[in-house]
N, C-alpha and C positions, 0 to 999 in steps of 0.2 A: 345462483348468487350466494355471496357467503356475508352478511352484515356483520360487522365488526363492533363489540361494544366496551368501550377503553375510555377509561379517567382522561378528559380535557384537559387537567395539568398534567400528564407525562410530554412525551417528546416526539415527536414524531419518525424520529428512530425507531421509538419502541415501535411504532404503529406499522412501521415496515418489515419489523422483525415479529409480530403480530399475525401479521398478513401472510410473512413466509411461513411462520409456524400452521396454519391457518392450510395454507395450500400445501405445505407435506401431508397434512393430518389427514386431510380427502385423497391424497393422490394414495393414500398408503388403505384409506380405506376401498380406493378403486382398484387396489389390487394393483397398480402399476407406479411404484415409488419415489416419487423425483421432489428436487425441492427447485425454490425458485429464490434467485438472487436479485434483489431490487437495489439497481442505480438510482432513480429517478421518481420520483411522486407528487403530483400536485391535486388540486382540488375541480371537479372539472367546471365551475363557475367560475374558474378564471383560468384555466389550460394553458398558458403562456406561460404560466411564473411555476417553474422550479421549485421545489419545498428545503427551506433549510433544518437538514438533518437535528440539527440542535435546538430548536424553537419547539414552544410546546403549541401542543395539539389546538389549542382555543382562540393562538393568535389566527389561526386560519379557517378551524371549520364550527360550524354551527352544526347543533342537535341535528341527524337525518341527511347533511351533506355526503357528496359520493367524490371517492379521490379514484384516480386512475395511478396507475404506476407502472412501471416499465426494468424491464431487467432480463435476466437471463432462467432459464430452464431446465435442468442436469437430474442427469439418472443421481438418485438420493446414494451416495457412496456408504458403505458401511466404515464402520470407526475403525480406525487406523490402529493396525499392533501398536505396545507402547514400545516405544525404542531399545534396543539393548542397553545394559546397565554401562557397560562403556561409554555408549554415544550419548546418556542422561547426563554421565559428569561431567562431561567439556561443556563448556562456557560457549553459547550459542554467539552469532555475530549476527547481526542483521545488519543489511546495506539499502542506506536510503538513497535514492538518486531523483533528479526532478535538472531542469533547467533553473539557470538565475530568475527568483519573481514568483516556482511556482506555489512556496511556501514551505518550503524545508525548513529550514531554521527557525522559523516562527512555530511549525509542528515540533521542534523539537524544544524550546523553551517550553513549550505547552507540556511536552514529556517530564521533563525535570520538572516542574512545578505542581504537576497531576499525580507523578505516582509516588507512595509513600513507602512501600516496602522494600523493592529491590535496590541495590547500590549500581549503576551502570557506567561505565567507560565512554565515554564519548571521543569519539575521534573525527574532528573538525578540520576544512580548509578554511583557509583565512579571509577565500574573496566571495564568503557570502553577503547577501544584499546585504540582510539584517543581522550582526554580529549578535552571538550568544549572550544574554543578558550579563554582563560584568558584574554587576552588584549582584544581583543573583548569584552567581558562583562563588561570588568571593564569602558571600554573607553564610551561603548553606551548600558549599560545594563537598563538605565532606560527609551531606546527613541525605544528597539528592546525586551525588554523582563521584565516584570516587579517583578517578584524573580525568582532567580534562587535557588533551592535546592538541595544539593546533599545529598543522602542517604547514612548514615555511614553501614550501614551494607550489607554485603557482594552477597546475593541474596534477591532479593525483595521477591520471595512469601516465606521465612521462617518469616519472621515476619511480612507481609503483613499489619495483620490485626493490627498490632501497628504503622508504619514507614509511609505507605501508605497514611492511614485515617489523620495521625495527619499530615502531609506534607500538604494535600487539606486541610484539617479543618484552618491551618495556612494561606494558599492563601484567602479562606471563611472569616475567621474576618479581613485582610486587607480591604477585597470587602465592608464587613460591614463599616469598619470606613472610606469609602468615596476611597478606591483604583478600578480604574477600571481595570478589566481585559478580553480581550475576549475571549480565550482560553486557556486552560489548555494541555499541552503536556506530556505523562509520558513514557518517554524513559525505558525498564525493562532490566536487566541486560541478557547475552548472552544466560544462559542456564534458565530463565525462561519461565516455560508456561504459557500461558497467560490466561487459564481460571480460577483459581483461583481468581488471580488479578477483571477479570470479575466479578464472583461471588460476591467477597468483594465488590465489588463497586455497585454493583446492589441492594446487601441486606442490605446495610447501609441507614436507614433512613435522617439521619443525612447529607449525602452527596448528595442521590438522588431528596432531597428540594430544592437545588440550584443547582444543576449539572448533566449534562443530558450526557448519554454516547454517543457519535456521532461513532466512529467507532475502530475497530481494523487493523491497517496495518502493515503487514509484511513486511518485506524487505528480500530480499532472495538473495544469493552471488550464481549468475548463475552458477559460476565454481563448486560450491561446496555444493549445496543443498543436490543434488542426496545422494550425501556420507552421509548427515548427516542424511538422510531419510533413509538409511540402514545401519547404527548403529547398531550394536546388545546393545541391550540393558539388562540389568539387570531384573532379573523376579519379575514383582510386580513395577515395571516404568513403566515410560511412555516415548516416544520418545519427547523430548520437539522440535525438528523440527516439525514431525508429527503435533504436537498440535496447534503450532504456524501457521501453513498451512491452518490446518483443522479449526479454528477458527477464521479468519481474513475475514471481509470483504473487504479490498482492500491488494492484495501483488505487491509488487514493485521488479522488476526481475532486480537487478544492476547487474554492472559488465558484459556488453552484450559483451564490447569490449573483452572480453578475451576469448571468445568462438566462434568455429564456427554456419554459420546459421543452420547446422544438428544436433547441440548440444543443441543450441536452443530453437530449437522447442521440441527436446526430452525431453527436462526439464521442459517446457510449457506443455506437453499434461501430464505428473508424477504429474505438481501442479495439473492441469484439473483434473486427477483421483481421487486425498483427497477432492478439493473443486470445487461441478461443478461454485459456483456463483458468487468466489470474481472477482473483473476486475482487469485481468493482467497487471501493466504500466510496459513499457520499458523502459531500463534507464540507466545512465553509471555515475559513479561517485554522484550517488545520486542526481542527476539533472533530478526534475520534475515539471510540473507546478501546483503551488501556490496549484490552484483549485482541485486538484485530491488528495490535503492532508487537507482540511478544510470543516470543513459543507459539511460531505459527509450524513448524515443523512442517517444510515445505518438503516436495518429493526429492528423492536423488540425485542431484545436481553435477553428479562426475561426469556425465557425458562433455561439459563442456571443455572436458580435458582433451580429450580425445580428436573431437569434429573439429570440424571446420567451417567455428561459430558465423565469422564474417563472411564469408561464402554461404554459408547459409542463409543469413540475414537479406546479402543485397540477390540472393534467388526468387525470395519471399514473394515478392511481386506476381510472380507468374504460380502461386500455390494458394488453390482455392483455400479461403479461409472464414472461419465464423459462421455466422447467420443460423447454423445449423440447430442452434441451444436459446438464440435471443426468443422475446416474447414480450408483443404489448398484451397487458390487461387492464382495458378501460373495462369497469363495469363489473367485470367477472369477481374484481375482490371489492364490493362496493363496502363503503365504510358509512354506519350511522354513530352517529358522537353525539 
């Protein structure tokens, strides 16, 4: 057992990043070095209810209670060289994708309004649920975000290779005539998949001389993945949940509070089986920290130049996948508060 002893007002974030800290710290003194990635935690006095990432620790547990929690398992990776001094000064892209509903846009008002230091680009389609705060932009659009674009056309990958390119190319000659920007954001509308969007952006010479693709994150509606994951789809498609899943290196599990922890977890171990590698963040209203959406400096991503993503995608099916890294720990990381 490892009892955990943590200030009541923190967050129960912390108490998960606690916990991970907690289990590197034994695995490494067992001589066999792994860390553990926590989806999921509740209190086991009520084992049904899911813990919302953002609430502090005393709405839920009293002095001496035990939380279980649930996540994944991975050999402890040693730190990544830092990038060549080349690939440091291009202007990082990151690409958000999610279905309409699963909270994109509301995580990204939550961006603009949360961080203070960096100037960001946003690159918007027009038919999200909930439009980018207006007043918000208009009032501090040039001290929280430095253009905002929105794309007149109705899905980003049908004219990708026109709407896309010219949007960054327009951020690009700002940058040249003395605009600074630190990152680029490209929100894709509900039903795109996001490997194309990859592909264009990788095979563009034009874009990859200044601009370096940092990662893909998904946002996923807890309530409501599963379902979009078993879509029957049309023969000769693709499931663009599927794709969005299978191609993300970070996905963001919102919407925790509206499920129970057996649901939870069920929908955590479904992502686990498309993708064994992205890391899971827990989250409720699109509230995550800063860090777990910038300079994630995801792996090498040109393969997708090359293969033959969609064939790969609809093979999936029949390639054993996941289980291999998941791991419940009820008990094992008990928590006294």
């Amino acid at each position: 057992d490892f009892p955990v002893k943590i200030n009541a007002n923190r967050k129960i974030v912390e108490l998960m990043e606690e916990c991970e800290q907690e289990f590197e710290d034994a695995s490494q003194a067992a001589g066999k070095p792994q860390q553990l990635q926590i989806s999921v935690l509740w209190n086991l006095k009520d084992h049904k209810k899911a813990l919302n990432p953002n609430e502090k620790i005393s709405l839920h547990f009293a002095d001496g209670e035990t939380f279980g929690c649930y996540g994944d398992i991975q050999p402890l990776r040693p730190a990544m060289r830092p990038p060549e001094k080349s690939e440091a000064e291009k202007i990082p892209v990151t690409i958000l994708t999610g279905f309409l509903g699963s909270g994109k846009t509301t995580m990204l008002n939550y961006i603009l309004q949360e961080q203070k230091e960096k100037k960001l680009a946003i690159i918007e389609n027009e038919f999200g649920e909930i439009s980018i705060d207006d007043a918000l932009l208009k009032k501090e659009k040039m001290t929280m975000a430095e253009k905002i674009i929105v794309l007149d056309n109705g899905c980003m990958c049908c004219t990708i290779r026109g709407d896309l390119e010219n949007g960054l190319m327009q951020i690009m000659d700002d940058v040249k005539k003395g605009g600074k920007i630190d990152g680029i954001m490209i929100e894709t509308t509900g039903m795109a998949d996001p490997v194309p969007i990859v592909r264009t952006f990788m095979t563009s010479q034009q874009l990859t001389q200044d601009l370096r693709l940092d990662a893909v994150i998904a946002m996923a509606d807890a309530k409501h993945i599963i379902g979009r994951l078993d879509d029957d789809i049309e023969e000769g498609k693709v499931n663009e949940a599927f794709q969005q899943v299978a191609f993300s290196d970070k996905i963001i599990l919102n919407k925790l509070d509206l499920i129970s922890s057996e649901d939870a977890i069920s929908v955590k171990d479904r992502i686990r089986s498309i993708n064994k590698f992205a890391k899971i963040v827990p989250a409720v209203r699109g509230r995550v920290k800063m860090t777990e959406l910038s300079d994630i400096r995801a792996h090498d991503m040109a393969h997708f130049i090359d293969s033959n993503i969609e064939q790969e995608a609809g093979e999936a099916d029949g390639i054993e996948h996941g289980g291999g890294h998941d791991g419940g720990h009820d008990g094992g990381h008990d928590g006294g508060h």
